[in-house]
N, C-alpha and C positions, 0 to 999 in steps of 0.2 A: 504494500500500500504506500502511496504518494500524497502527502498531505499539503497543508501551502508553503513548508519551509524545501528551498530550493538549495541555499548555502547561505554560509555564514563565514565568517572570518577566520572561527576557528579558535581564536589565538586571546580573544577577549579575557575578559572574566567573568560574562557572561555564558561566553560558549563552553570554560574550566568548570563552571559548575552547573552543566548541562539547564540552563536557560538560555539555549540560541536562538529564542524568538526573540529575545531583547538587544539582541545583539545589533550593532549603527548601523552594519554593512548588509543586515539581513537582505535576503533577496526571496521575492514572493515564485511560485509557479505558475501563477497567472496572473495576466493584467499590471508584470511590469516590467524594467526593463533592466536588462543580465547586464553585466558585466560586459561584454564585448558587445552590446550595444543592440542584442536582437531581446525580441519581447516574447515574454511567454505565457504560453494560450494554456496552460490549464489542463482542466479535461476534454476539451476545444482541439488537443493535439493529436493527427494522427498518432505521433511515436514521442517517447519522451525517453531522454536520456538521463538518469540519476546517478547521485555519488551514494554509494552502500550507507553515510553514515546516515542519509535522511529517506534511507527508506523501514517500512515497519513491517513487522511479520502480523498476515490476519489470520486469524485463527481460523481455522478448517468446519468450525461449527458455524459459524456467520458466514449467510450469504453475501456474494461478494457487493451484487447494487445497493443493499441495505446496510452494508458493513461502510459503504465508502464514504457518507456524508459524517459519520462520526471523526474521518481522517480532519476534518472541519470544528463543526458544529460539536460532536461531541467533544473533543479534549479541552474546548473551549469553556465548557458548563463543567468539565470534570477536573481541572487544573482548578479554580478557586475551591473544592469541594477537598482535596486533597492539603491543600493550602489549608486549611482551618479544621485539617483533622477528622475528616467529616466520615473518608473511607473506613474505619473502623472501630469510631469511637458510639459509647454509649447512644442511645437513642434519643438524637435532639429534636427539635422539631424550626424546618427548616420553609421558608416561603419563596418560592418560584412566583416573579411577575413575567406572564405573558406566557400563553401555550403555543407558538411557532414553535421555529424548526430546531431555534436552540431550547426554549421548555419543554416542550415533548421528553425530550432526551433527560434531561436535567430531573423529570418526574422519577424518568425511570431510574435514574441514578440514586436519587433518594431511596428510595423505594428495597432497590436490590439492597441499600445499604444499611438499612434497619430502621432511616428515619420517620418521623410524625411529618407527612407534606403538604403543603397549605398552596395552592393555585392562586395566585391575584390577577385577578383579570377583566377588562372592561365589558367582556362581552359575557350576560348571564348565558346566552345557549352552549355555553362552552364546558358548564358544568358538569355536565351527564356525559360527557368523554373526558374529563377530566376524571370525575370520581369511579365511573362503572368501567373503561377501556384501561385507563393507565395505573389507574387505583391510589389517585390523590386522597387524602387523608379528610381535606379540606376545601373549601373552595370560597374566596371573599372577591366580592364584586366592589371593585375599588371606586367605580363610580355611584355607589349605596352607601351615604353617612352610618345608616347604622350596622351594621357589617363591617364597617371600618373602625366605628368605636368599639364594637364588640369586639374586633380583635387589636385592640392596643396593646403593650407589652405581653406578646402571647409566642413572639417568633425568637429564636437563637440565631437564626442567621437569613439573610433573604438575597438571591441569586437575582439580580434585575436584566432580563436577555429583551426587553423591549428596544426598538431602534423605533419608534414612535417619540415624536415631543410630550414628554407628562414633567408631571411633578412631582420631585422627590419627597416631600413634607412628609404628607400623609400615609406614605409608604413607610419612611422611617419611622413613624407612630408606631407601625405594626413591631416594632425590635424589642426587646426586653433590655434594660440597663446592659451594658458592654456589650449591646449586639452589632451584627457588622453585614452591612450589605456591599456585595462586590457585584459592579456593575460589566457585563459585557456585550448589552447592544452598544447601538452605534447612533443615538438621535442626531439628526442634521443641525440641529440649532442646542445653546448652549441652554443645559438642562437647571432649571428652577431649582433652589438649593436655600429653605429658610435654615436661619442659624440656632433656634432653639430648639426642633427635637435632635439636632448634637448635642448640643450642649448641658440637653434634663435629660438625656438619656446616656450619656457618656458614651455614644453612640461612633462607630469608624465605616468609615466609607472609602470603599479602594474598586479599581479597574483591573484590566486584564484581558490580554490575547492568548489563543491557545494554547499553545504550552510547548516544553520542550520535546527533544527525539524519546528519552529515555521515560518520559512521564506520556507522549504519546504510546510507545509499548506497551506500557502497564495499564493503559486504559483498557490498549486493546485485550490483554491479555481479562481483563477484569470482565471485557464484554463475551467473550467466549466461555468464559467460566460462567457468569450470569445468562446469556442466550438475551442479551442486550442489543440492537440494533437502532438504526432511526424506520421512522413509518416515513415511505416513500410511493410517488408516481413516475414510472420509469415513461420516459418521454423518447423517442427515434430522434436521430438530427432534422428532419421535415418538419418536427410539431417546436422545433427552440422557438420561434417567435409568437407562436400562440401560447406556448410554457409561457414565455417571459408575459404575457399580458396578462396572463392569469394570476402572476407570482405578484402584478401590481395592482391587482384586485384582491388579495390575499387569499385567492382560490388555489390553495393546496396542503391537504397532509401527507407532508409536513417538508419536507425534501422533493424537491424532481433532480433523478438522475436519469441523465443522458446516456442513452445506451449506442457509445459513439462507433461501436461495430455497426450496427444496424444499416441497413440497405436505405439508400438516399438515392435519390436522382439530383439534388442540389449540393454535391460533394466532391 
């Protein structure tokens, strides 16, 4: 498996303590531009050439188009989850904003790992696949005052994978004293940040990209053990631009992989 880390310098102190996503010189697999000045497509590539240290071994129990978006999407929801202890410690109770493509996974990660899972989410119909398909614990509709008060100081930690403009406030209410929400969407515009549920809550707020080669492994190794994958629509090269319209309608669970063998007359 090929995930978005392409090369890295190697030589940092980043890349010494296997964090190469942080590294200055990182270089992505797709959508930028290499070292010797050509750009790279991604999953978009007929062929792709890799250095052994960034590739990952996928477990033989995961199929491979349901196995591939976690190369993504999952290390990204499983690297702050690891970061705060989360893989094998006692049973906390942890809140996921937003069921895409990175909460989906993020559920299921709680989930295989013993914890209480709390879904925040704008949209009520998203409840009954929230709680009855992935098996959330919980489910608060952040746009319902009382729902929000109802679950004030109730969360240990909260995973924020929306790439939608909201606001933080209210969310942070949800944290119990020393909780910590680690944010890894990607909102366009800079996200609302009041100073006082920091502040009455002794509250930490931190970011984060994927994660590294050795922490990508162990995930995968984790999903093979667990029979973890992402919920996917496999899409032909013909349907990418009806894919893409629908992905900006937010018509898909949860992943489309592009099944780039597939037979095209547009190729």
């Amino acid at each position: 498996g090929i995930g978005c880390l392409a090369a890295s310098c190697l030589d940092c102190e980043f890349c010494k303590s296997s964090q190469e996503n942080y590294c200055d010189q990182l270089q992505f697999t797709y959508n930028g531009v290499f070292w010797d000045g050509s750009i790279t497509y991604g999953g978009y590539s007929k062929m792709i050439v890799a250095d052994y240290r960034y590739v990952v071994h996928v477990p033989e129990s995961l199929p491979m188009d349901a196995a591939a978006p976690l190369l993504c999407a999952g290390i990204t929801v499983f690297t702050p989850l690891k970061d705060h202890n989360l893989i094998e410690s006692p049973r906390k109770k942890i809140g996921v904003v937003g069921l895409g493509g990175l909460g989906h996974v993020a559920v299921k990660f709680g989930k295989a790992f013993g914890h209480h899972v709390t879904v925040i989410s704008t949209s009520p119909s998203k409840e009954k696949e929230a709680r009855e398909r992935l098996g959330a614990d919980g489910f608060i509709v952040s746009s319902n005052p009382k729902q929000m008060e109802a679950g004030k100081r109730t969360l240990d930690f909260i995973l924020d994978t929306v790439s939608a403009d909201h606001g933080l406030g209210p969310i942070l209410e949800l944290l119990k004293v020393n909780g910590t929400m680690v944010i890894v969407g990607a909102p366009g515009k800079p996200l609302e940040l009041p100073a006082f549920p920091l502040l009455f809550g002794k509250r930490t707020i931190k970011g984060g990209i994927i994660g590294g080669m050795k922490e990508t492994q162990e995930m995968m190794d984790l999903c093979g053990k667990y029979k973890i994958s992402c919920d996917i629509e496999v899409v032909k090269p013909d349907n990418i631009n009806e894919a893409l319209n629908c992905l900006a309608k937010n018509d898909v669970k949860y992943r489309f992989v592009i099944d780039i063998a597939g037979s095209s007359s547009n190729l």
